[in-house]
Each structure stands twice: as C-alpha cells, then as structure tokens.
N, C-alpha and C positions, 0 to 999 in steps of 0.2 A: 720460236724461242720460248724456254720453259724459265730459266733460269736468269734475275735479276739481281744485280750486285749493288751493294752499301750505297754506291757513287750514283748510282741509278734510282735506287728507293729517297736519295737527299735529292736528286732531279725532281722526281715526284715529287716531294713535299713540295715545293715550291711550286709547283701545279697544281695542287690543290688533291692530288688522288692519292698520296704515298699512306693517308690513313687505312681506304679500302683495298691498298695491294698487300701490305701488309695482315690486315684481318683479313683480304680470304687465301693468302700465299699460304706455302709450308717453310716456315723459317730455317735456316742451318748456317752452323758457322765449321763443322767439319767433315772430313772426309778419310776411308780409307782405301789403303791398296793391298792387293792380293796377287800371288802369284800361283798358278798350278795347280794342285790341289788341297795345300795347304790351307786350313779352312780360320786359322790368324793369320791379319793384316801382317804384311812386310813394313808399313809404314804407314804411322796417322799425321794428320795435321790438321790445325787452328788456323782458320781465314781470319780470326779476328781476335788476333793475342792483345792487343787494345782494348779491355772495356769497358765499358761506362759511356755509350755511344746509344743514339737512341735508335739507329739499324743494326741488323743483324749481317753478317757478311753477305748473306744472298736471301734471297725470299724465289722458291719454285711456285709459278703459277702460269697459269696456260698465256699463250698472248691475247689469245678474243676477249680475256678479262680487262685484261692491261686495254685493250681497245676500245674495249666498251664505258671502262673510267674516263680515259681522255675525250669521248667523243662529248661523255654525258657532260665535261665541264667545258668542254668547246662551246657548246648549244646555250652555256648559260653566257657567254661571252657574244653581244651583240654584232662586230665589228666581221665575224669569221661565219662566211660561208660555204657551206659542205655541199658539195655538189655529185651526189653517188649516181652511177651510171652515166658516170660526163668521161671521155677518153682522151687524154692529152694524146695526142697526135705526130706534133712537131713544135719548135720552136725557130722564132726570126728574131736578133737585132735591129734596130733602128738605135740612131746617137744616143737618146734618153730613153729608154724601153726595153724590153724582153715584149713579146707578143704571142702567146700560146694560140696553138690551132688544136680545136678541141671539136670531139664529135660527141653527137647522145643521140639514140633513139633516130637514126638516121639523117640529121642535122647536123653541118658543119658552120661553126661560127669562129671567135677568133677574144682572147682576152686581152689587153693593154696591159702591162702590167710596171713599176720599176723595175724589180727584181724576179725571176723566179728561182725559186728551191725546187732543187729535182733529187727528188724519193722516190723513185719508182721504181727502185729495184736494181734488183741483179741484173735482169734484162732490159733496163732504161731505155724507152720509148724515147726522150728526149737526147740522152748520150748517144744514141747511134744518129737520131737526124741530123746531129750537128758533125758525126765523120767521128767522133771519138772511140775509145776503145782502153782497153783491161792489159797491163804488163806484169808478166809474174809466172808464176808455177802454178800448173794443172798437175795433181797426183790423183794417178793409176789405183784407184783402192772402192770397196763399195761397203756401206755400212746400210746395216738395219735397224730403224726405226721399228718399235712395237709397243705402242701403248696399250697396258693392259688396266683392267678394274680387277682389284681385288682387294678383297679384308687381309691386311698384315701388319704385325706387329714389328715388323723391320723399323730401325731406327732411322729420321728425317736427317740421313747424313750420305755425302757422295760417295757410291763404293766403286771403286774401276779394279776391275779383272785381266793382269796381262798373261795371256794360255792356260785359261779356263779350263776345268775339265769336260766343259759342255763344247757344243759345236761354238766356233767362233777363234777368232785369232786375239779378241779381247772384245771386253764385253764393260757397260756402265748401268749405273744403276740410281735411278733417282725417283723421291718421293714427289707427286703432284697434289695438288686439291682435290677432292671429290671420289677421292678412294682408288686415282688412278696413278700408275706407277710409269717413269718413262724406262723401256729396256733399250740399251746399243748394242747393235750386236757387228765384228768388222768380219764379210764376207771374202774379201780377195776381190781381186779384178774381176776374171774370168768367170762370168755368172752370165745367167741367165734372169734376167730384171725382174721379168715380169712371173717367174716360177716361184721368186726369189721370194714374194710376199704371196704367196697361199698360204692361208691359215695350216694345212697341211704340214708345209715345208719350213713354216716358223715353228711348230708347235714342240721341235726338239731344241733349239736354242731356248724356248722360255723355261718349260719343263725341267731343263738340265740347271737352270739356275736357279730355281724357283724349288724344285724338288716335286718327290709321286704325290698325290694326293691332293695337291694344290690346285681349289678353284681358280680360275681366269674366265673373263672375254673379252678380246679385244676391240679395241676403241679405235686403232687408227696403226697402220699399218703402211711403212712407205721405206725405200731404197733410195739413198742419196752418194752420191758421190763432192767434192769438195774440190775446192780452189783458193791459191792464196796469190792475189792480183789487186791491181789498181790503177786510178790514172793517173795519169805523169799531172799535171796540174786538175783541181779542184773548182776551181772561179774561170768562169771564161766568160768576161767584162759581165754581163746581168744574169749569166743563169751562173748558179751557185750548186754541186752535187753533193750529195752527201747518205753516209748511208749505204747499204748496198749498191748504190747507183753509182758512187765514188770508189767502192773499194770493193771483194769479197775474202771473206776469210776462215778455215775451218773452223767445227766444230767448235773445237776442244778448246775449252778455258771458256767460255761463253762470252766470247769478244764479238762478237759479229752487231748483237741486237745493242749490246751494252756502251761499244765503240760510237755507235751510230747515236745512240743517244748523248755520251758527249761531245759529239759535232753540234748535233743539235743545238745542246746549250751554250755551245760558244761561238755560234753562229747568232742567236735569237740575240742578247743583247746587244750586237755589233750591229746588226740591222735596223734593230729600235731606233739606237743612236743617229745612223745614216739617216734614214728614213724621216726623224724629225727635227733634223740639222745641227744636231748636238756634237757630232762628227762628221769628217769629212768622209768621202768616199772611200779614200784608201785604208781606212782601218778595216776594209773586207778583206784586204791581202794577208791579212793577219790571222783569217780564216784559214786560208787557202796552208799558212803556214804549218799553223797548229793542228790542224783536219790531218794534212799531211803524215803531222807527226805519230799522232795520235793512230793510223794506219800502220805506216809501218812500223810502230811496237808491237801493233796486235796482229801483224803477218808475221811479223819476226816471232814471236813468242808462240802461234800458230805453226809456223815452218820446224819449229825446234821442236814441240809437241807428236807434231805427226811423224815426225826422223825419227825420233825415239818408241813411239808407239808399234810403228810400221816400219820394222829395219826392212831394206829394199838389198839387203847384201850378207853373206855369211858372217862377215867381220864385222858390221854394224849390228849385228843382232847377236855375236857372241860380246861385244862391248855392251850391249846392251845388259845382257843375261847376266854377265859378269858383276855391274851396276845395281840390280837388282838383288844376286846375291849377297855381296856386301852389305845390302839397304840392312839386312834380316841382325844385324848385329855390328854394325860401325854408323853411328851416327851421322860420321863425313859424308857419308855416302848418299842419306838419306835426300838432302836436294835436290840432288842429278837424277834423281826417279820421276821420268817429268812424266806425267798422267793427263798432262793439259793446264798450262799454268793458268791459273782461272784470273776473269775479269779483275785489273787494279786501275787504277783514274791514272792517264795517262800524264805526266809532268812535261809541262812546254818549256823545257831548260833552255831551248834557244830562242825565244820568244822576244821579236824587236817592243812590245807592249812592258818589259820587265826592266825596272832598273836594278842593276848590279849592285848585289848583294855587297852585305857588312859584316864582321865577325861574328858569326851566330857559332854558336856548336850546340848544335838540335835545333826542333820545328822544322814548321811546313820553309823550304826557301824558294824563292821568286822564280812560279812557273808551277809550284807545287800547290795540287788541290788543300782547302782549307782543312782542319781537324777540327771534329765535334769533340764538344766536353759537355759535362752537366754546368749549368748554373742558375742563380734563384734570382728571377727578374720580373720585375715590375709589373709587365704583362707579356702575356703570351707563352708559347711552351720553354719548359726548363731547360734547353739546349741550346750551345752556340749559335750554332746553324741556323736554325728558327731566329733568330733574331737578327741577322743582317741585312735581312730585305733585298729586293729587286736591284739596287744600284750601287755604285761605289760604297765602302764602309772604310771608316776608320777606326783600327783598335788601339784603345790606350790601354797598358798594362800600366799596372804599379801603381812609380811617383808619375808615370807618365800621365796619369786621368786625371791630374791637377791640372794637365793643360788645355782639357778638352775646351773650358770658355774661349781663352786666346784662342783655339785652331778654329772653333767654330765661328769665330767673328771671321775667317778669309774663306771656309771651305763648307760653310753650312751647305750654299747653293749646289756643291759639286760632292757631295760623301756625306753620308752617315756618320756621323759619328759616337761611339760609342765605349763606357769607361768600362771596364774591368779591374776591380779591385775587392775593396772590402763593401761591408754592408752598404754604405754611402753612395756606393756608383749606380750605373745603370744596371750592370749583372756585376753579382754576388760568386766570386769564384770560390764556392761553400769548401769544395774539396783540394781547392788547390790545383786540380788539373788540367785548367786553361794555362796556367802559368806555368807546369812544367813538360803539356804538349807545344808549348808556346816557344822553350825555353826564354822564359819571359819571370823567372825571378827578380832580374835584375827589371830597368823600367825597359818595355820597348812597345814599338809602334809599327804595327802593321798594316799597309792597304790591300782591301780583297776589292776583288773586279767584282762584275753581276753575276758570273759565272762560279762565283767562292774559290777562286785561282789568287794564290797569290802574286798581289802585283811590285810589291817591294817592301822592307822593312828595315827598323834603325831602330837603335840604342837613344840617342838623342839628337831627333831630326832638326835642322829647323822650319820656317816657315818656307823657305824657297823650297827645300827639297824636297820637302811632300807636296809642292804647288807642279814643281818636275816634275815626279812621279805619276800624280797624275793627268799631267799633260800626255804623258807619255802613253797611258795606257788608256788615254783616250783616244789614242793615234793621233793627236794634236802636235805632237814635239817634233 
C-alpha cells in the first residue's frame, strides 16, 4: 500500500505518527483522467472540496514507512510485546480464552490470551485453522506494478489512463517519496507471469508513458492479480479478523489498507472497554457489524471500479466508451467515469451503538465519521479533531455550552465534555465552521464514540437522553 487517506492520516494522529506520515508522504487532494491519446484530461477532480482541514485527502508514502512510525511508537508503549520471528500457527477456544500455538526458531509453545486479533493477512494462518474461508468474486485480469526512481516535474496528483497509447489496456500513475513514481500498468489474463516483469518486457509500458529520453531504474517490479471477497461473519467468540484476514478487495480506490485500518479503530476502543469491564462482552458484536459493513462498501465500490475499468463484454465497453465520451463535454456524465472511487470513512448507518436521529438538515448524522474544523483552543492543536481525546466526547454548540456545568455534574465520569462557541468556551469556532459543518447555528449537542463516529445528536437533549445515548453506545442498553 502506497496511498493513505484523510480518515487514515486522523487514525494517525491519534497514534501519535500522523506528524511523520505527513512530513515524509507526497500530499494530494487531486486527480485526473485520460482517454486515448488525447494528451487533456477528460475529467478532473477534488478529494477534498472541504477545506480548512488539517489533512489532505491522501498522503502517497511507501508502507515500510508507515511501519516503521507504528513500530517506533509501539516500543515506547511498555504493555505491548513484539515478538518478530514468532509464527502464529493455529488457534484453540477454551470458555474464557483464545490460546495461540506459535512456533520460532524451531520451538513450539502456546499463548493464553482473552481475545485474539487475526491480521495475517490475505492468506490467514489462523482463518484456515479454524475451517473458515473468503465468499466473493475472483476477476480474470493481471496488472503490473513498476516502481520506478526518477527526477520529474510531473504534478503530485492521481492520473489513470483508460487505452493509452502505450502497451497496456489502462495504465495509473502516482507520485511517492524519495523520487520514486508508482506505474500500473492492466496486462489481460492470458500472460505469462513471470516474462511479464523482465525489465526487458516492462521497459515499453514505462517508456511509452514516460516518453524517449527519459532516465529510470527500477525499484521494484511485481504482477498481481485481485479479489473481491470476505467472510460471512468477523468475530468467532475470542478470535476477532480483521484486515485482509477478514476481507480482500482490489486495488482501485485504495480501500484495502485504508478499510482495514478503520476496522482497526473500531475494534481498539471496543476491546479497551471489554477488557477493563467498562462493557460488556457484547459490544464486540458491534464489530462484527460495522467491520462488516465497512467491507462490503469497499467491495462493492471495488466490484463497480473494476466493471467499469475492465469491460469483460462488447456491450459493457461500448457503454463504457460511450460514458467516457460524453465525460469530454457534459458534466452529467462526468461521475459515472469510475477510475476507482477512492478511499471515503465508511458510515455505520445501521449501527445498534446509534440513537435515531433528530431533524438535522446537514452535518455528520448518527453513524457518520466526525468533521474536522479549525478552532482556537486553550491547548493543544487548532483542530477539532485534536481535541476530543481517547473516549466518549460531548459537543455543546451555541446556547447549548451554557449547559456544559449541569451535564457535567452526571456525565463527567463517562464523556468529555466540551463547549464550542464564542471566545469564552473551551474552543473558539474563530471561522464559524464547526457550526456550519455541524449544521449547528441553531444550539445542538453531539456525542462522538472513541472512534470520532458519530453516536447521536439533538437540538435540546435532555439529561435522560444523552444518559441513553450513551448507554447505548456503550453496548450497555
């Protein structure tokens, strides 16, 4: 994975790494498309017609980066044990337990554990010992990866090529760190794998995109084929999947790494909770729900991606052609040119964690990730985001932050609470734009989860229903 999205870099921050993905990534918020050999776009677009956000729509940077951020703040965390060259094996139940069998260095021993997270992948070690398996669509198609290093003045923005004029059936193009470029290039089925990446037999796909004269060397050079599948359930009693191990999903849109990390995040608080009796066990179902859901949008959006890229039929690819031509001069058209809908925070609209919503027209509603705004606060960084912390939050808008004293005498213990208003509060909405991402002119009260999900909001709650609320999304109710 090259490519990290808004929802991903706000995951960071709260882990302490979103400062150094950001300073060493390649930021971009747009992209365009080309057709043939037409050398203007058919169509551009803005990831982030929103601004005033303290991410950019994506940051490109290699993943060993990203790895080596999380490992280095892991290490500073005393609690968390890294165990490299240890090989999860299998896993067993017992009533209270998960029990991993783990091998190293020709040793087999065995971990106790509550719960396990299985991240292993696409090929899960743990998912097959337990008899599980992937439901979904295998497509017939092979791309080529070809990372190249060279000095270019090309702009840090996505360009996808549908019938290039160079070898390739369509072809992507993206800016990395360290002067490296990543090329896609989509070869057909019917190839020969391993011909497929000789420098040789790449060097007219890059060339042909690249243009004569153009230094390269390549960096890394590989043939992948895709899948868009999953399992039928996620939680199976103590082991928990998530991640490639749970789901696979092409390429296109950069769902796969992105997805998997909001499982993560809405797994991690839910565990904490169980784990230190703050909830019951059943708020893991909740996982299972949302992980879920969260899957198949980014297979569905993935399935719809690749139809459109790869027509597999004369009639789907003069529908296609036809789509494209219109893109070049009717702006209706312009949507339906799917080039890979790229990574968005998936919304738990059916979430048993959310109470049923109140007449809002606009904002985030109940299920929808939180929006960043600028604001001027007392400490710590000038953004929303940055300032709701680790656990439940309460936002007062308006007249609503006159009640912050009364809500805080029932719910200090259980939420954050915090005013939004004029200079007087705790954040300073300087520009007005929490209040009209909020649609929060008028006064209202929003609860975010750990996860910055909204978990319900109101005009003028009272004290029961915000005590419901978050009962609710404590899996308590």
């Amino acid at each position: 994975a090259i490519c990290f999205s808004k929802r991903s870099l706000e995951i960071f921050d709260r882990l302490g790494v979103g400062g150094r993905v950001r300073e060493k990534g390649v930021r971009w918020d747009k992209g365009k498309v080309f057709w043939g050999s037409d050398p203007e776009p058919i169509y551009e677009f803005d990831l982030l017609p929103v601004k005033a956000q303290k991410n950019p729509a994506f940051v490109n940077i290699q993943q060993y980066y990203v790895e080596e951020y999380l490992v280095d703040e892991v290490l500073k965390q005393p609690p968390i044990d890294i165990r490299c060259g240890h090989r999860a094996t299998g896993v067993r139940q017992t009533s209270n337990s998960a029990v991993l069998s783990v091998s190293a260095d020709g040793v087999d021993y065995e971990i106790e554990a509550d719960y396990v997270a299985a991240c292993d992948g696409v090929r899960s070690t743990l998912r097959k010992s337990m008899g599980l398996d992937f439901e979904g669509r295998i497509f017939e198609d092979n791309f080529l990866i070809a990372d190249v290093r060279l000095a270019s003045d090309r702009p840090a923005e996505r360009h996808f090529y549908f019938d290039p004029p160079w070898p390739g059936w369509s072809s992507l193009v993206h800016k990395q760190p360290d002067g490296v470029w990543r090329l896609d290039f989509q070869l057909g089925w019917d190839i020969d794998r391993e011909a497929a990446v000789r420098p040789e037999n790449v060097d007219p796909f890059v060339r042909g995109m690249l243009g004569p004269g153009v230094e390269y060397a390549y960096e890394w050079l590989s043939v992948y084929t895709f899948q868009c599948r999953r399992m039928a359930r996620f939680l199976h009693g103590r082991v928990i999947f998530l991640g490639d191990a749970a789901q696979v999903v092409s390429p296109f849109g950069a769902r796969g790494c992105n997805g998997g990390l909001q499982q993560a995040d809405n797994l991690g608080w839910k565990l904490a909770r169980v784990l230190s009796g703050k909830s019951p066990a059943s708020l893991l179902e909740s996982y299972n729900l949302e992980a879920v859901a969260i899957a198949d949008e980014n297979i569905k959006n993935s399935s719809r991606s690749t139809d459109f890229m790869t027509p597999k039929s004369k009639a789907a690819r003069r529908l296609r052609d036809a789509t494209l031509e219109l893109s070049r001069r009717h702006a209706f058209a312009r949507p339906f040119v799917n080039s890979g809908r790229l990574s968005a925070p998936v919304p738990y609209r059916e979430s048993p964690l959310s109470t049923p919503d109140e007449d809002f027209s606009g904002g985030p509603a109940p299920g929808a990730v939180a929006v960043d705004a600028p604001v001027a606060a007392r400490s710590g960084e000038p953004w929303l985001l940055s300032q709701l912390g680790g656990d439940f939050a309460l936002l007062l808008f308006g007249a609503a932050a006159s009640r912050k004293e009364e809500l805080s005498g029932r719910f200090r213990e259980r939420a954050r609470l915090i005013s939004i208003a004029d200079p007087g509060a705790d954040l300073h909405d300087i520009d007005g734009l929490c209040a009209e991402r909020y649609a929060a002119a008028e006064d209202a009260v929003y609860l975010v989860r750990p996860d910055q999900h909204i978990a319900a909001r109101w005009r003028h709650p009272t004290t029961d229903q915000v005590a419901g609320a978050l009962a609710r999304a404590a899996g308590r109710d």
